[in-house]
Phi, psi and omega in degrees: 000222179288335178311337210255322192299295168259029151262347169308315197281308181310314164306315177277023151274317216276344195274306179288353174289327175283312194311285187319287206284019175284276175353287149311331164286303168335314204276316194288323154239026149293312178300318182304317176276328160314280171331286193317269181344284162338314187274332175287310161300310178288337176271349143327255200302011176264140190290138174350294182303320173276354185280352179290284155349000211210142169238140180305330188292326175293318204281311157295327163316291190302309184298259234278283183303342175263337156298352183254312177326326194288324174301307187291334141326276176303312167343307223252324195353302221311310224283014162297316199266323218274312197299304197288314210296318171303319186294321188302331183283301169306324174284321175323293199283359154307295155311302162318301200266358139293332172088064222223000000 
């Protein structure tokens, strides 16, 4: 009945769920390097005057810690559609199973 019904799901959530953040990690840390790079690159070509302006520490700063936010960022993005979309599925089978 429904017990069987939601260990189906808690399975195929956790198997597509794994499936996505394999992915997503993946894809985050093609951006991630791709930024580190940009910055890197860009920190090449910026001119003397501006680079005084600039300390190797902000230049790493931006390559390392604002490129892993950006990774992390996209990690968490799905739970903007997935978290309502879960309460709705939880309330559903709540309701049901108060008999509402």
């Amino acid at each position: 009945g429904i017990v069987s019904l939601m260990a189906t799901c808690m399975v195929l959530q956790a198997l597509f769920n794994n499936a996505y953040m394999f992915r997503i990690f993946r894809e985050g840390t093609h951006v991630r390097s791709a930024v580190v790079s940009l910055v890197y690159r860009k920190s090449l070509r910026i001119s003397n005057s501006a680079r005084q302006s600039y300390t190797v520490g902000e230049i790493v700063n931006l390559q390392a810690v604002d490129a892993e936010r950006i990774k992390q960022v996209l990690q968490h993005l799905h739970w903007l559609w997935a978290a309502p979309l879960l309460i709705l599925i939880c309330l559903v089978f709540l309701l049901r199973l108060v008999g509402i």
